[in-house]
Structure formats: C-alpha cells, structure tokens
C-alpha positions in Angstrom: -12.3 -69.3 15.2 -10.7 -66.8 12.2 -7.7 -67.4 11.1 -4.7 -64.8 11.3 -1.8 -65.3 9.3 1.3 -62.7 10.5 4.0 -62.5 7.7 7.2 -60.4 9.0 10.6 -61.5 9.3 11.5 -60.4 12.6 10.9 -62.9 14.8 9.7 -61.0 18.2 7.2 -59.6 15.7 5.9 -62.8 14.8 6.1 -64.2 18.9 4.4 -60.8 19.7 1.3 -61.5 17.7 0.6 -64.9 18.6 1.4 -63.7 22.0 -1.7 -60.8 22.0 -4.1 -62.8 20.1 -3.5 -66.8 20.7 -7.1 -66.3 22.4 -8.7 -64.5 20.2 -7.6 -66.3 16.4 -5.9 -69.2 15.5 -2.2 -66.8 14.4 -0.4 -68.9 11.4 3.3 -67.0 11.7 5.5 -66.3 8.3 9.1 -65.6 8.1 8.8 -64.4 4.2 6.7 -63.6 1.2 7.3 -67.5 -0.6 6.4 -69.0 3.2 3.1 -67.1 3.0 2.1 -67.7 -0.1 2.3 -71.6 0.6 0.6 -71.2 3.4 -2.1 -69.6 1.5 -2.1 -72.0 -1.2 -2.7 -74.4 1.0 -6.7 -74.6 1.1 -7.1 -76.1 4.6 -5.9 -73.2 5.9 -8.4 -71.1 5.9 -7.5 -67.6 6.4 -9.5 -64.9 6.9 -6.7 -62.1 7.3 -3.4 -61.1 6.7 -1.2 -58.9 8.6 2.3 -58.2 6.0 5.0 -56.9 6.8 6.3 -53.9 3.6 9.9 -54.8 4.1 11.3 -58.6 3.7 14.0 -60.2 2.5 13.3 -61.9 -0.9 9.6 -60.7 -2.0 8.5 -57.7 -0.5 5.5 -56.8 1.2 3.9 -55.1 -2.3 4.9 -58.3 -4.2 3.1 -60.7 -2.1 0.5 -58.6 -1.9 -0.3 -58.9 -5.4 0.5 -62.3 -5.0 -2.5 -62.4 -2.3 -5.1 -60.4 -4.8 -4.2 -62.6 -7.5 -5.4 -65.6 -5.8 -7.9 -64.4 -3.2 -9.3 -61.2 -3.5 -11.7 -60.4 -1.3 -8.9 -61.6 1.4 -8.2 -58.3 3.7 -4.5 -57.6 3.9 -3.2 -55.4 6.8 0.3 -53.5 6.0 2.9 -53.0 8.3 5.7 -51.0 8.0 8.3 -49.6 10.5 9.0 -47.1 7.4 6.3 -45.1 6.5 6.0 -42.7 3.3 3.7 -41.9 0.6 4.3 -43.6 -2.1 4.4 -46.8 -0.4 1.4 -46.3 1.6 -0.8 -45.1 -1.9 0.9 -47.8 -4.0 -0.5 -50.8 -1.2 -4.0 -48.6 -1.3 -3.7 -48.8 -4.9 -2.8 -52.5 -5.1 -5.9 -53.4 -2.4 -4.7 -53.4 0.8 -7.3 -52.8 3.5 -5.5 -50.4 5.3 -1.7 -49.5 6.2 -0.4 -49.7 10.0 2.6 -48.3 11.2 5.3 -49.6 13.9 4.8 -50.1 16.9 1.5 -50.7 16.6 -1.0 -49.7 19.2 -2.9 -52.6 20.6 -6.3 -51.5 20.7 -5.9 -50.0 17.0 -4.3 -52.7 15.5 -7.6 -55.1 17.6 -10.3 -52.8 15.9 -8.5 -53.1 12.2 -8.3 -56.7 12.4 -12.3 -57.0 13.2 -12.9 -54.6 10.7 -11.1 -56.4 8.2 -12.9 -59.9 9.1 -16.2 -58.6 9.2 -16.1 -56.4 6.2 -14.1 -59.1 4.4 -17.5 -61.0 5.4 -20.0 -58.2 3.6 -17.9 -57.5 0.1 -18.7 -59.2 -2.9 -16.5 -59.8 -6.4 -17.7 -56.2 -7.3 -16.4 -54.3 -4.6 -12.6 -54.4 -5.7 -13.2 -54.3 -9.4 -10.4 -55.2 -11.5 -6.9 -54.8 -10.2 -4.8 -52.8 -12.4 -0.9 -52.5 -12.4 0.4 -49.3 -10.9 2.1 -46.8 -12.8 5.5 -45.2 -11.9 5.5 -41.5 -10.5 3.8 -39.1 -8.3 4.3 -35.7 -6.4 6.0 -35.9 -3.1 3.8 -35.6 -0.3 5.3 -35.9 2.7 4.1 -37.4 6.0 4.1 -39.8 7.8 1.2 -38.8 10.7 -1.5 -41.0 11.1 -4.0 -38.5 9.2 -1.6 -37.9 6.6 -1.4 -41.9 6.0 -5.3 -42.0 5.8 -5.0 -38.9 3.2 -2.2 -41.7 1.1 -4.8 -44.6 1.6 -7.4 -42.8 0.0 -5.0 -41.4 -2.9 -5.1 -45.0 -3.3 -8.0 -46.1 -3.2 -9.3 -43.3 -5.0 -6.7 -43.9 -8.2 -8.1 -46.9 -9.3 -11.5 -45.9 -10.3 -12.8 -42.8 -12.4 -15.1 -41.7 -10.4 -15.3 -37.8 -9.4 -13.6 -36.9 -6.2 -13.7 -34.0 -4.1 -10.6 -32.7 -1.7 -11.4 -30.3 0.6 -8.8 -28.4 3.4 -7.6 -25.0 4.2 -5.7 -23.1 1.6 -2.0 -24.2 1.8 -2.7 -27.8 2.9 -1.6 -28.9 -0.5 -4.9 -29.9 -2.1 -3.5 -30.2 -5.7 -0.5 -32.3 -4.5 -3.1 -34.8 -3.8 -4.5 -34.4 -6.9 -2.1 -35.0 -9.2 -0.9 -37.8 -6.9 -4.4 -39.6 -7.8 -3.4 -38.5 -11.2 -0.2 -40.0 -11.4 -1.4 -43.6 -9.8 -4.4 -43.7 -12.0 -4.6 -45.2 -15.3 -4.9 -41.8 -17.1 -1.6 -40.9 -16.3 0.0 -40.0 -19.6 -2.8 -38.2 -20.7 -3.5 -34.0 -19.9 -3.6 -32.9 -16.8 -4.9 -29.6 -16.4 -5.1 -27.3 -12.8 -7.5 -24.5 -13.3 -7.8 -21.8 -10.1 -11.6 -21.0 -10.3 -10.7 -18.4 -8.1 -8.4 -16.5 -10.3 -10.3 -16.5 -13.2 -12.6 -13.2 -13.4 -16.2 -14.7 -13.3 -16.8 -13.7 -17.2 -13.8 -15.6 -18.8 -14.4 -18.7 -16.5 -17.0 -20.3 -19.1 -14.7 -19.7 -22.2 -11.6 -20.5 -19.7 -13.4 -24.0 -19.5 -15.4 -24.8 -22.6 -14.2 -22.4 -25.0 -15.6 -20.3 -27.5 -16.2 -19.7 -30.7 -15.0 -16.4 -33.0 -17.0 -13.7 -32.5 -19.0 -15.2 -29.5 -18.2 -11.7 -27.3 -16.2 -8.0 -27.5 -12.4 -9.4 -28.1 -13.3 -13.0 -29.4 -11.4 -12.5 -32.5 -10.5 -16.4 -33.6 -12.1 -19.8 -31.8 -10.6 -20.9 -28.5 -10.5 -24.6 -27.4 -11.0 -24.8 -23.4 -10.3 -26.9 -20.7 -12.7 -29.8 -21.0 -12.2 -30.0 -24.7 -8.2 -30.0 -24.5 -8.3 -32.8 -21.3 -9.9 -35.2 -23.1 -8.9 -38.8 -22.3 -7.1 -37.1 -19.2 -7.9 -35.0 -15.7 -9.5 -31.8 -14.9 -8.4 -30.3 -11.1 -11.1 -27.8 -10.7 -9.3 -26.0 -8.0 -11.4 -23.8 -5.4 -14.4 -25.0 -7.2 -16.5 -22.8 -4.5 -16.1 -19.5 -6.0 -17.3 -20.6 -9.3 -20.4 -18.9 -10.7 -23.2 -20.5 -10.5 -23.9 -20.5 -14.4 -20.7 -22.3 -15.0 -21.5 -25.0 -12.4 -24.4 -26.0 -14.4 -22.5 -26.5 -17.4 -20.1 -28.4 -15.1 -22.4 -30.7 -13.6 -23.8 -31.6 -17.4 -20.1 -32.6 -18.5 -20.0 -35.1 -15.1 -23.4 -36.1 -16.0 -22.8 -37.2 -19.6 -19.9 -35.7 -21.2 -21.1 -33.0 -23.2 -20.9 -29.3 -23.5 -21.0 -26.9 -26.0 -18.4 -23.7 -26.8 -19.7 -20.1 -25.7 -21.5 -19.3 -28.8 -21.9 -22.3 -30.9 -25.1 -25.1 -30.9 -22.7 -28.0 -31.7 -22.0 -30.7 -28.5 -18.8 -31.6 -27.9 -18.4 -34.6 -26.2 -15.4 -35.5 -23.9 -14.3 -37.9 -21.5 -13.0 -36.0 -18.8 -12.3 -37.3 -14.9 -12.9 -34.5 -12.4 -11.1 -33.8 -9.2 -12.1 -31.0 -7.7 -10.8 -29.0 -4.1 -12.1 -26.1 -2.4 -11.2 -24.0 1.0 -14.8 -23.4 1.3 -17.6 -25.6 3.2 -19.7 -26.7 0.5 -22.3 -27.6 2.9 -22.4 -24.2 3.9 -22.5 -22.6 0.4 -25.5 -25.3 -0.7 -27.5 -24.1 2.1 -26.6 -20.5 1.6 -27.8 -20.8 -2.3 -24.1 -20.3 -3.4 -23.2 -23.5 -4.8 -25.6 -26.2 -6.9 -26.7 -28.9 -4.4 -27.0 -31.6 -7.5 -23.2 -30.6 -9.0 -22.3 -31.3 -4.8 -23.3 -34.4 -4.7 -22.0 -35.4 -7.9 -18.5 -34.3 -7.4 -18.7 -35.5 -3.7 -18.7 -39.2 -4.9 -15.2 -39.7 -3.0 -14.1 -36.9 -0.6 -10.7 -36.6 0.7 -9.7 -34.3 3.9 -6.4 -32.9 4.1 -5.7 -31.7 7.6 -4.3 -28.6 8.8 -0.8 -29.0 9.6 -1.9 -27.2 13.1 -3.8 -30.5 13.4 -0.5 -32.9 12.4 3.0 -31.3 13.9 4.8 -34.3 14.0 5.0 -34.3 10.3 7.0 -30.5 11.1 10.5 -32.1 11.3 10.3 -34.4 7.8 8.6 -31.3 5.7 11.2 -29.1 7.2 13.9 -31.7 6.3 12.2 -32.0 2.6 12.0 -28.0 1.9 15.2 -27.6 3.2 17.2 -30.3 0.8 14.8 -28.1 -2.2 16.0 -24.8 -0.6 19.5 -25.2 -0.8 19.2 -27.1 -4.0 17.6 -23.8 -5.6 20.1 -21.6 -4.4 23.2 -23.7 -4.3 23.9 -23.6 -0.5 24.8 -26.2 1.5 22.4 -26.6 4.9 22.6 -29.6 7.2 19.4 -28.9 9.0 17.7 -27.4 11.5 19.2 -26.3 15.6 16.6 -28.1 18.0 15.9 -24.4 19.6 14.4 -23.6 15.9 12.4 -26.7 15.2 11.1 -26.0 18.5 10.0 -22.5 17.4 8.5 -23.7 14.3 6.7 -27.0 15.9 4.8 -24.7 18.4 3.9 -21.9 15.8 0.3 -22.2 14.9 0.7 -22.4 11.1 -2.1 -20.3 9.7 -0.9 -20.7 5.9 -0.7 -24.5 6.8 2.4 -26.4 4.6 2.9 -23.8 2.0 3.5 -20.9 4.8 5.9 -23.5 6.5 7.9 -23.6 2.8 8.2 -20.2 2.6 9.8 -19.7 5.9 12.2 -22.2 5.6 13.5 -21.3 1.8 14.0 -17.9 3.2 16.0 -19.2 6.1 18.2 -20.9 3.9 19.2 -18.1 1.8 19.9 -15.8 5.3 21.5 -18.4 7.1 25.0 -17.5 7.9 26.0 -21.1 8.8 25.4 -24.6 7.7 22.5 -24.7 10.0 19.3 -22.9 10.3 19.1 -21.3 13.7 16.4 -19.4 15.8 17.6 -15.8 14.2 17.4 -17.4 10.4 13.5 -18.4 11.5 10.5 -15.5 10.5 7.4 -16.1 11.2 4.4 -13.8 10.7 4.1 -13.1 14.3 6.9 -11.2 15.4 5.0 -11.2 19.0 4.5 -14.8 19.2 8.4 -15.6 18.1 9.6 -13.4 20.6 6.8 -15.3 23.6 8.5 -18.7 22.3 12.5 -17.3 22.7 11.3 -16.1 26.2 10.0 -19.3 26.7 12.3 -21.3 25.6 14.9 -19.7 27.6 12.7 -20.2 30.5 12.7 -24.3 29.9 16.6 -24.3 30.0 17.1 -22.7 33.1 14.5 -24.7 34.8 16.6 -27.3 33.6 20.2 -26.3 35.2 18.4 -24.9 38.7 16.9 -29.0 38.7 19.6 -30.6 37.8 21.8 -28.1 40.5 19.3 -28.7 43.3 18.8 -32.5 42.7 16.0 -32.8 45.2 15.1 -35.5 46.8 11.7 -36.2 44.8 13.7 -36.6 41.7 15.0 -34.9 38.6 12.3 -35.7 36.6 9.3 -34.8 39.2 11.0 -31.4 40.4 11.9 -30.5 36.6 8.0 -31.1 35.1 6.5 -29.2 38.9 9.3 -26.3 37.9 8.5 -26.1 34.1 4.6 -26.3 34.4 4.2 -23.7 37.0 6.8 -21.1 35.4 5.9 -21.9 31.9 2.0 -21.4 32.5 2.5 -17.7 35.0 5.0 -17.0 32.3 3.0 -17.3 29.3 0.0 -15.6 31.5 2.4 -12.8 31.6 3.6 -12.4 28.5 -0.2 -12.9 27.3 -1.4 -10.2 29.8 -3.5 -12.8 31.0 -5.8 -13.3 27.9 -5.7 -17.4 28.5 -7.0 -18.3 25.1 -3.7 -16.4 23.9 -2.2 -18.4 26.8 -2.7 -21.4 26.3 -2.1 -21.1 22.4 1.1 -20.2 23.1 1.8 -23.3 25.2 -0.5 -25.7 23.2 -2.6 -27.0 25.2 -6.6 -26.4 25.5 -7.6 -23.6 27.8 -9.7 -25.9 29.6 -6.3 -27.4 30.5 -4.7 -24.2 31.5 -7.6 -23.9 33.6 -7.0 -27.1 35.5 -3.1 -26.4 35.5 -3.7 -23.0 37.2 -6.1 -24.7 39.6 -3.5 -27.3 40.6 -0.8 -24.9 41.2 -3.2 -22.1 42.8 -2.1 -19.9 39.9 -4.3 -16.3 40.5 -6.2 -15.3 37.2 -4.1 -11.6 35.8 
C-alpha cells in the first residue's frame, strides 16, 4: 500500500483526507512544515506522495517544499492552496512541484492527481528534474485564478527552469507576451536582454536586418552597420511575437540560430555566434500554415519543444471579476480617480459578453469606464462594449430576471421560491432572447450562454414554438 502524507494545518483538512482515502493509502497527517519534514526524515516511512498545504504557520508550503527536493527529489509534491495566484502557483512549478490544486478540492480530481503522481513518480529518473535552481524575484502580473489559467502558471513554471525553446500560442489579446516575460523573469536569464519583436509589424523586407542586422552598404538606405536582435540579446531572451507571418526566408535563418547559434549580418560572410533562448507566440495555427506551405515544418518542431495554450477568456469567465478588479485599481491609478469597483448589474453585462478581443478588449473597456464614471462605481451606463445590439439584449434581459424575481417572491407558490423562480426565468429568458434574436437560435443561445443544443432541449421542455 503507498504511502500519503497530508501536511495542512487545519485540522478537518487533515481528518478529511484520511477520511476519503484510509482505504486506498496508508494517510501520515502533518500539522506543519518541521512535523513533515521529520516525518520524512524518518526512512521507515516510506512515502510515496505528498499533499502540502501553501499557507502554514511557521515554514510555508514553498519552504518545505524545497525542503522535500532537497532530500528526495523524485518525491511528487501536490500543492494546495485555498489562495490561488500566479506567482505562487509558477514559483511551486518552478521549485518542482507536480502540480498545484486549489480548495475545495474535487474528489475525483484530486483521486486522478494523486495516481498520477505515484505512478509517474514510479517512471522518472535523476534526469528528469535536472538541477533545482533558486528562483528569482519578479514577474508580470497575470491574473487568474481558473483552473486553465493555473495550468498556463504551472507550465510558466516548469518551462522557466530549462532553456529550451517554447512556443505560446492563443488568440490575439490573450496576453501571449505576459507569459513570456513571466518565463523570463523566473528563469535564470533574468537580468540579461529581453527583447519583444512583433513579426507582424515589421514590413517583410526590414524583418532580416530587424533580426540579424546588417552591414553598411548592404541595401538603398544602409548608410552605417546595424546590430539586430539576435546579436544584441545575447546571454538573454528573444519573444518572437506572431512568429506566423514571418517570411519564409527569415525562418530559415531563424531555425539555424536554434540549431547552433550562428547567423550572419545582411551583407557580410562573417558568423556571429550567440546564445539566444527563444520564446515564440503566434495567433495562427501552425499546423495549418505547415500544411499549407506557409511556415517551415523543421523551424515548427524546433520551436514547439514546450507549447503553452493560453485560453480565450470566452473559455475562462470566472477569472472576469479579479481582471476587472486588477484593471480597474491601474485605471484609476492612471488617471487619479478614485473607483471602488464594479455594480453587480455591470459585472453581469461584462461576464456574459463574448469577449472577441479576449483580456486586452476587457482592459480597454474598463479604463474607459473609469474615466466616464460619474460615481465611485462603475455602473451599467459607464460599460461599452462593441456590440451596442448585444448590450442593449443583456439590459432587456437583465431587467427581465429582476422582475421574475419580485412576481416569485409576491406569489410565493406552493412548489417553492426557488422552483417557481428557475420555471419563471428559463421560460421567459429563452422566448425573450428568441425574440429579441428574431429567432436566429445560434444568436439565441449566445446571448444566454448556453449551447444551442441546450436551447433546443429547453424549448422542447417548455413546448417553446420555433419564431
């Protein structure tokens, strides 16, 4: 039987574990960090996991767990945290946790990660972790505390202690160079250059010299030598953003520098060497652009060593509330205005918006709501999206929910608040958006957010007549 040792000092925590898997493992329980670490330097022990709690009196979680990799460190370590945010998350990536967990934990989740952790804990060898190397201060703030934005943080982790290339790929606006400079700023290279270069922006006959320079006289207008990119970087980072629309010539020149660190300027023989770490990002599937003869299948799979997905923040709305918190606190920073926050009836408008320019559309709306707001809090009036249609469809709505509200609580029937309130608000809600969506029910259920296939059954169930 494995061996689970739960380190957390609350007690129902620790009761809880050896409560779901007494059956399963034998659970060791510790109140602290110096409890633990005696337990685990005691050799009959035996342990084969650890789940460890971020936040203890005395050591904390990150201190025991370099206490844990010091002595043992192929020994998986589960973190578990009722606080979740990105630096602690990368820095226990970054420090060899196996993966970061959340409060309260789900039990089927937290079952799967421990098995995982035992029986890769069985497979991995000295090499896998490498040397352990002590974190460095710093970082941008990504914010997030979804359980997709926490696997983008473990990776940032994971990915900062090694050199090799990585490759982050996500809809424009998802903040693809936050998370590269965050692997930046946890690596070991931090200090040296970093350097962000849009391939996009740069017309496709500068982007060579842009990169690699050039000599004097190499073209019309090269009047004096230019040092680029590559050259200036070395020792540091290279964020090769939307590495897609680069030309195909200058990927080959790429892919040589990744392959063995040499180059040479536009219009010189002489190699340059340079010791450059690549991160590159692109809106683009590269799969795609491979297959379509756009993009170097070689220079692919040698940038795609590590891949990181951000997700849309479509695709991760509870992490609305905390970014809208975060821009706002910038917002009025900036312009010297004091904002508390945010009315419910406008987080609601901005939680059900669809987000097409993901995070950075989501900034933008809220540092202009700050400077219009005429009180200390942002209200539905302050809010503009894009879609003046769909902001008016989510008022209408939203003024439909509270009414439903006052006619339930009013009538009080017999089956219950609760029951005759979700009946009320499903039924009006879905003929209402149908209506207001002349009933188009993609549109529909967009507005509602929910899948049509959904609406489908919903309209089915309440014998709602397609418009």
């Amino acid at each position: 039987m494995n061996t689970l040792l739960v380190v957390d000092d609350e007690e129902s925590v620790r009761y809880s574990f050896k409560r779901m898997f007494e059956n399963e493992y034998r659970v060791l329980t510790a109140q602290d960090g110096c409890s633990a670490i005696g337990l685990l330097d005691n050799s009959d022990n035996g342990i084969d996991v650890v789940c460890l709690d971020i936040r203890m009196p005395g050591l904390s979680g990150i201190d025991v767990l370099k206490a844990i990799k010091a002595r043992m460190r192929n020994l998986p370590v589960i973190i578990m945290t009722a606080f979740s945010d990105s630096d602690t998350a990368i820095e226990a990536m970054r420090e060899g946790a196996f993966d970061y967990l959340t409060k309260p934990f789900e039990y089927d989740h937290l079952t799967e990660i421990i098995k995982r952790a035992i029986s890769s804990a069985r497979l991995q060898h000295e090499a896998f972790y490498g040397e352990m190397k002590p974190i460095r201060d710093g970082g941008d703030t990504i914010v997030g505390t979804s359980r997709l934005m926490l696997n983008v943080y473990k990776m940032i982790g994971q990915a900062a202690g090694s050199d090799v290339p990585v490759l982050i790929s996500g809809e424009s606006g998802v903040g693809k160079e936050i998370v590269a400079r965050a692997i930046y700023n946890y690596s070991n290279r931090k200090g040296a250059p970093f350097m962000a270069v849009n391939c996009a922006a740069l017309p496709e006959g500068i982007v060579e010299g842009e990169l690699f320079g050039s000599e004097k006289g190499a073209f019309t207008g090269a009047e004096k030598r230019r040092i680029g990119r590559f050259e200036q970087c070395d020792k540091g980072t290279i964020f090769l953003d939307e590495i897609g629309d680069m030309p195909l010539s200058t990927q080959a020149k790429v892919l040589r520098v990744l392959q063995d660190g040499s180059f040479e300027r536009v219009g010189s023989n002489n190699t340059i060497r340079t010791d450059v770490r690549v991160i590159a990002a692109s809106n683009k599937n590269l799969h795609e652009e491979v297959e379509q003869g756009r993009f170097r299948e070689d220079l692919f799979h040698r940038l795609n060593v590590f891949s990181i997905h951000v997700s849309p923040l479509r695709e991760r709305k509870e992490d609305i509330p905390l970014l809208s918190e975060y821009f706002i606190s910038r917002a009025f920073r900036e312009n010297d205005k004091k904002i508390k926050g945010i009315s419910p009836e406008a987080l609601n408008i901005i939680t059900s918006y669809s987000w097409p320019g993901n995070v950075r559309e989501l900034e933008n709306v809220i540092r202009r709501a700050v400077v219009v707001a005429n009180s200390d809090v942002i209200d539905v009036h302050d809010i503009n999206l894009n879609s003046d249609p769909y902001k008016k469809n989510l008022l209408e709505l939203s003024g439909v929910i509270n009414n439903l509200i006052d006619t339930a609580v009013a009538e009080n029937t017999t089956d219950g608040i609760f029951r005759c309130v979700v009946t009320k608000t499903e039924r009006t809600l879905i003929e209402k958006a149908l209506s207001l969506t002349k009933g188009n029910q993609v549109h529909a259920s967009e507005l509602l957010g929910i899948t049509r296939v959904t609406l489908r059954k919903k309209m089915l169930e309440y014998n709602i007549p397609s418009v």
